[in-house]
VOKOL-374515 format. One record per residue: residue in one letter; y, z, x of N, C-alpha, C, O in turn. Coordinates in steps of 0.02 Angstrom, whole numbers. Atoms other than C-alpha are relative to their C-alpha. Layout:
! residues N
+------+--------+--------+--------+--------+--------+--------+--------+--------+--------+--------+--------+--------+
| kepa |   n_py |   n_pz |   n_px |  ca_py |  ca_pz |  ca_px |   c_py |   c_pz |   c_px |   o_py |   o_pz |   o_px |
+------+--------+--------+--------+--------+--------+--------+--------+--------+--------+--------+--------+--------+
|    A |      Y |      Z |      X |      Y |      Z |      X |      Y |      Z |      X |      Y |      Z |      X |
...
+------+--------+--------+--------+--------+--------+--------+--------+--------+--------+--------+--------+--------+
This chain:
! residues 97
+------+--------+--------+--------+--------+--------+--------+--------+--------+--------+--------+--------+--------+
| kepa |   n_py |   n_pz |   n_px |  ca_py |  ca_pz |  ca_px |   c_py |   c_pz |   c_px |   o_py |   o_pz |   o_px |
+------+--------+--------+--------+--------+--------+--------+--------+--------+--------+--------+--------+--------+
|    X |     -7 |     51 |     52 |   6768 |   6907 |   5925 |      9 |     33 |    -68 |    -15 |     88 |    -84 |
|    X |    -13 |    -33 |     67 |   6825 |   6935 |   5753 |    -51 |     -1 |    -64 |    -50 |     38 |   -111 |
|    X |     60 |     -4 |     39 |   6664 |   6875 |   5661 |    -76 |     14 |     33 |   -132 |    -11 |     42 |
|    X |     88 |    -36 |     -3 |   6547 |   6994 |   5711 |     -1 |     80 |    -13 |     32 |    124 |     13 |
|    X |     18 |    -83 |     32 |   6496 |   7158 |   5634 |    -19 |     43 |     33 |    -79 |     52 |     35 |
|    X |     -6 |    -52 |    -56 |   6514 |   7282 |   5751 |    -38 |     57 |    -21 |    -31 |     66 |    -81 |
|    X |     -4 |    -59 |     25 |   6431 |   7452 |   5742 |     44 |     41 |     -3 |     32 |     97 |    -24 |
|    X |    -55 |    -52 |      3 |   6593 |   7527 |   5756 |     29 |    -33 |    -57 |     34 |      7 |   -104 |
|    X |    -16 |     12 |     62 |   6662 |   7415 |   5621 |    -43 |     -5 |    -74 |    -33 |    -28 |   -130 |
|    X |     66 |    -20 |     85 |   6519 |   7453 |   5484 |     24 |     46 |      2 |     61 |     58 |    -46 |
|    X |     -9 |    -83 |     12 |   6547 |   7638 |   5530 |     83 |     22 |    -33 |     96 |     75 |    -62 |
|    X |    -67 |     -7 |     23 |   6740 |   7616 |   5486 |     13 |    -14 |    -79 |     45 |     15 |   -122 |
|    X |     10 |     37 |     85 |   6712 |   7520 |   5323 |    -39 |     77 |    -20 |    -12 |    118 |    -57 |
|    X |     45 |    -41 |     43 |   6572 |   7648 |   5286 |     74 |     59 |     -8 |    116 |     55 |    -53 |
|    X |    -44 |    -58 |     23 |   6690 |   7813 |   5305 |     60 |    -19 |    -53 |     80 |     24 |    -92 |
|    X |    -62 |     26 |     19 |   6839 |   7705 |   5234 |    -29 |      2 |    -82 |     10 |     13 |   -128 |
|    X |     36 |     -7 |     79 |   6716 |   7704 |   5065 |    -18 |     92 |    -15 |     -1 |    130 |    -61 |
|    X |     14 |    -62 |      8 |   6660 |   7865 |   5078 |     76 |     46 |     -5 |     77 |     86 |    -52 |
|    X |    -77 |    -36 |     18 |   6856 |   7945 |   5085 |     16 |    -40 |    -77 |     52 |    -13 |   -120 |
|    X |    -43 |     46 |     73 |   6901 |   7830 |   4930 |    -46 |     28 |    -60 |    -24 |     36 |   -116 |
|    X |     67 |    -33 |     51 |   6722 |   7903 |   4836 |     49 |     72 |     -2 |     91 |     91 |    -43 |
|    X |    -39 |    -69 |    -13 |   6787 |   8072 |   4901 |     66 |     27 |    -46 |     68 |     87 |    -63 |
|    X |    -52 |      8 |     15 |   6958 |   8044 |   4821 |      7 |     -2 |    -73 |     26 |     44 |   -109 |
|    X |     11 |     11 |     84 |   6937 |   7970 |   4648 |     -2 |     53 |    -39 |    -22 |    105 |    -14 |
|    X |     12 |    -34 |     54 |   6941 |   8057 |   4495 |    -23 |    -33 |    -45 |    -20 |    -93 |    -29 |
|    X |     56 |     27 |     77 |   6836 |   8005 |   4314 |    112 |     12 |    -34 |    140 |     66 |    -32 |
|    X |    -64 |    -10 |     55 |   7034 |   7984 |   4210 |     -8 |    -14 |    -77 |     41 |     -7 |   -113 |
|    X |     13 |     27 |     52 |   6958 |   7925 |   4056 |      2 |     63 |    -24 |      8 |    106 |     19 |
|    X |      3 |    -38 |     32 |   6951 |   8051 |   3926 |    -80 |     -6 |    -22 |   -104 |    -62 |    -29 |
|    X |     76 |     -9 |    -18 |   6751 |   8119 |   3911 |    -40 |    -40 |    -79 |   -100 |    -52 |    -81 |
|    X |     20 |     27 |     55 |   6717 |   8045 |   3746 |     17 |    -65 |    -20 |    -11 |    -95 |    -66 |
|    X |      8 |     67 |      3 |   6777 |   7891 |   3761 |    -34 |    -74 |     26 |    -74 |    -60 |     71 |
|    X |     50 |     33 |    -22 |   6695 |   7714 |   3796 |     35 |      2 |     70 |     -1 |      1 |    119 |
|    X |     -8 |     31 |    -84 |   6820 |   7689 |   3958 |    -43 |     71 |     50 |    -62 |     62 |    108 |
|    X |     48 |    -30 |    -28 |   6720 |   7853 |   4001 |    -69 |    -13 |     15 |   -100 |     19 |     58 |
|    X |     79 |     35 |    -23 |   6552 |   7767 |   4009 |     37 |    -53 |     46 |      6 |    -60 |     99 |
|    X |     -3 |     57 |    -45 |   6626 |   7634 |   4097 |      9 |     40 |     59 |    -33 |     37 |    103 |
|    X |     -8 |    -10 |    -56 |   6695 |   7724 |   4218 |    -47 |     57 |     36 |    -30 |     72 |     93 |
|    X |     74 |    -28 |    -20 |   6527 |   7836 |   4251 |    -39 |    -70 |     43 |    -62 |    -63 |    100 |
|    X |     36 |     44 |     -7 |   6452 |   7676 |   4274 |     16 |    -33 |     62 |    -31 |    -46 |    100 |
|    X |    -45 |     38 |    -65 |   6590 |   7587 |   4421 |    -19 |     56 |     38 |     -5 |     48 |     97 |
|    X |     -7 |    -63 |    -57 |   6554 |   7758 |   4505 |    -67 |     13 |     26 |    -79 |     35 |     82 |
|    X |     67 |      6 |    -13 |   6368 |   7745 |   4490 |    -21 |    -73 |     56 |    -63 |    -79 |    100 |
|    X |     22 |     54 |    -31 |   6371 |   7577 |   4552 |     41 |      0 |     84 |     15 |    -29 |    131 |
|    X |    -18 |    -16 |    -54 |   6480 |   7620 |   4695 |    -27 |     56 |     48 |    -26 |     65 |    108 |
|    X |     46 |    -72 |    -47 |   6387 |   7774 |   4749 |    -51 |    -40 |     22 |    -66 |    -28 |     80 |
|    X |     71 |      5 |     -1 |   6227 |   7679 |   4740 |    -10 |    -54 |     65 |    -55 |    -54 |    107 |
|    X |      0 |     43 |    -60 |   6298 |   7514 |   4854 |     24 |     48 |     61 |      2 |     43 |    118 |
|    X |    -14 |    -65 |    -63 |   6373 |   7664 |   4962 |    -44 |     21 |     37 |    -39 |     20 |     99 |
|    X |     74 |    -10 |    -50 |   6190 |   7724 |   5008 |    -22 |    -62 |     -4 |     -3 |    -75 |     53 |
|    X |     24 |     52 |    -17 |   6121 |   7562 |   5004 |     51 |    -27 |     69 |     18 |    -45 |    118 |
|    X |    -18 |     26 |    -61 |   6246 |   7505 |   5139 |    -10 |     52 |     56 |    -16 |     23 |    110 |
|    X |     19 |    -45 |    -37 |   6212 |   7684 |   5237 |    -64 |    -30 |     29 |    -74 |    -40 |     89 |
|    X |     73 |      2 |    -14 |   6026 |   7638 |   5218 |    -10 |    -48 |     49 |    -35 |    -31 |    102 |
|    X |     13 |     52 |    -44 |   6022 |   7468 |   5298 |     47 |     10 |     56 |     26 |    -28 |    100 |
|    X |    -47 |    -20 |    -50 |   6168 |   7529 |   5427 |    -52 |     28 |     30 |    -75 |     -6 |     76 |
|    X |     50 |    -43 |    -43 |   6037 |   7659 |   5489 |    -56 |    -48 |      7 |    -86 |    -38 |     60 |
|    X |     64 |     31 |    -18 |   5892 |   7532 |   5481 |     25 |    -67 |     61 |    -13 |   -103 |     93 |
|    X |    -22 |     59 |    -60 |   6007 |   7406 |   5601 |     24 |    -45 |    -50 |     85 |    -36 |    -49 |
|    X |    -33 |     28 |     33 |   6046 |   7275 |   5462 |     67 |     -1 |      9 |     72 |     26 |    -46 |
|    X |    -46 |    -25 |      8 |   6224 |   7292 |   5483 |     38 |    -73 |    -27 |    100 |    -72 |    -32 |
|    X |    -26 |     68 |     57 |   6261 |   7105 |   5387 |    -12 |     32 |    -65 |     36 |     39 |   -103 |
|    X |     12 |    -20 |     77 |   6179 |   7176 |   5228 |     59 |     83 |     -2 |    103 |     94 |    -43 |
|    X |    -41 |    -49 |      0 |   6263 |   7342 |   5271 |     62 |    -27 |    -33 |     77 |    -27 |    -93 |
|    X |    -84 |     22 |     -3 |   6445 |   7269 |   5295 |      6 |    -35 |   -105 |     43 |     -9 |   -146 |
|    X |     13 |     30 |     67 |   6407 |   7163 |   5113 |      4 |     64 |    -47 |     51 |     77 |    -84 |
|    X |     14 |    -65 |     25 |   6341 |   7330 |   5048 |     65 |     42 |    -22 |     75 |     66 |    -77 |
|    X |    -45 |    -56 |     13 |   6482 |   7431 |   5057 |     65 |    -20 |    -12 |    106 |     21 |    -32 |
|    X |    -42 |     47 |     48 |   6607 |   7283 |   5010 |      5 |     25 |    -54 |     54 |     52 |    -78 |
|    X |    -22 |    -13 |     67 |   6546 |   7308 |   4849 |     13 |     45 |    -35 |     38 |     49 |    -91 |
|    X |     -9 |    -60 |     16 |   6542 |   7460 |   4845 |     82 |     23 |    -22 |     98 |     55 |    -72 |
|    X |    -67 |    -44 |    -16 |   6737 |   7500 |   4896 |     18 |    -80 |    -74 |     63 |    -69 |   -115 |
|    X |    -43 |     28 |     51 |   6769 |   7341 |   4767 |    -11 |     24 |    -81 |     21 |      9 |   -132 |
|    X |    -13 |    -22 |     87 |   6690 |   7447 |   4611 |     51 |     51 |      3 |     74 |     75 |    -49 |
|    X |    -67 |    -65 |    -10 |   6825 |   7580 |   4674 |     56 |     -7 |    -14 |     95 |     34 |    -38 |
|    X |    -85 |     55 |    -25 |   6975 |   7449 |   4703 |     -6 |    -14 |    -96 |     42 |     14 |   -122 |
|    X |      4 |      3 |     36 |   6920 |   7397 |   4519 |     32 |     45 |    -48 |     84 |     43 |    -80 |
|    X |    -15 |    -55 |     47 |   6906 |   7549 |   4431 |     70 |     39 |     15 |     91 |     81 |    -24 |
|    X |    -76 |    -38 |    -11 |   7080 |   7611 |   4509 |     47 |    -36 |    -45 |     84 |    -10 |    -86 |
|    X |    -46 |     52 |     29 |   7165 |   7451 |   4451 |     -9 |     -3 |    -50 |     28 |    -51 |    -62 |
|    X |     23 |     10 |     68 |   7107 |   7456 |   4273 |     -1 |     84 |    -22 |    -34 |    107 |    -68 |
|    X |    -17 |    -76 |     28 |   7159 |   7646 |   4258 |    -63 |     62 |     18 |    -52 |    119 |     37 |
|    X |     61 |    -44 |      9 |   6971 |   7718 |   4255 |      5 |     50 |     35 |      0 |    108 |     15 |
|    X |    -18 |    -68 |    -72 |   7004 |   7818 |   4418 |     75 |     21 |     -3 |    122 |    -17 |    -11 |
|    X |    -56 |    -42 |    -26 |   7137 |   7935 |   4448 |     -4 |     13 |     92 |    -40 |     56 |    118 |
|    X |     -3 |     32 |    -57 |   7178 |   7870 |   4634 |     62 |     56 |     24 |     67 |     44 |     85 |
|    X |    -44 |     -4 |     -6 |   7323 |   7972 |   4653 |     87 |    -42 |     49 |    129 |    -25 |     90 |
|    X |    -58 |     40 |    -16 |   7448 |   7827 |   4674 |    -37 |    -34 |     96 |    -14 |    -74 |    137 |
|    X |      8 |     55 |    -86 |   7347 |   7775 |   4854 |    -14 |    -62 |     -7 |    -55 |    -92 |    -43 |
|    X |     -8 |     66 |     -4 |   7383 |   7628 |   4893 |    -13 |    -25 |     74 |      4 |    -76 |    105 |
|    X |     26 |     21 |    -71 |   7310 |   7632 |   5052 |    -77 |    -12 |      9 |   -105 |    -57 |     40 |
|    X |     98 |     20 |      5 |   7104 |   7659 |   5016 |     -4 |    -46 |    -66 |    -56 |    -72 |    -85 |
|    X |     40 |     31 |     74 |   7124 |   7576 |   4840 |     67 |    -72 |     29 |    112 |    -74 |     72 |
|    X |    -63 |     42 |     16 |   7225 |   7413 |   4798 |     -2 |     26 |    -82 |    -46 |     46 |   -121 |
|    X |    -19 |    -28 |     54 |   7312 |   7457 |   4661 |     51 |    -52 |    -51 |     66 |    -96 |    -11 |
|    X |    -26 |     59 |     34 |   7416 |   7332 |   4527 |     95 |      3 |     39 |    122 |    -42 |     72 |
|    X |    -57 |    -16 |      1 |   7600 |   7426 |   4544 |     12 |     59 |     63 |     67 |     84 |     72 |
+------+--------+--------+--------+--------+--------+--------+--------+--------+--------+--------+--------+--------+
């Protein structure tokens, strides 16, 4: 069935976040504010990243799957709004162009 959260489909989402973390670059210039911002989309994506790990390993794998949504959407964000240097993937990020 298609609505149910598989342990093999958490574990795909999870790596599928973890390559896109992996990937990114900080593009902002270090002194500017889009440089705090984009510290910040990267903090908050690292942080739902182990939080969806955490409850993945504890069995949760609803909060997981949620978890690491938001994670890969502060990524998808920060690509689309410049912050990250994605190099043009358009396969782990959505991207505008």
């Amino acid at each position: 069935m298609q609505d149910i959260i598989t342990e093999e489909k958490i574990d795909r989402y999870l790596e599928l976040t973890r390559k896109a973390l992996d990937k990114i670059r900080v593009a902002a210039p270090d002194r500017s504010y889009n440089r705090r911002l984009a510290d910040d989309f990267l903090n908050m994506a690292s942080s739902y990243h182990r939080d969806a790990v955490h409850f993945r390993e504890s069995g949760d794998l609803v909060t997981a799957f949620a978890a690491v949504n938001y994670a890969h959407g502060w990524l998808d964000c920060g690509a689309r709004i410049g912050l990250f240097d994605v190099g043009g993937d358009d396969v782990l990020f959505t991207l505008f162009e």
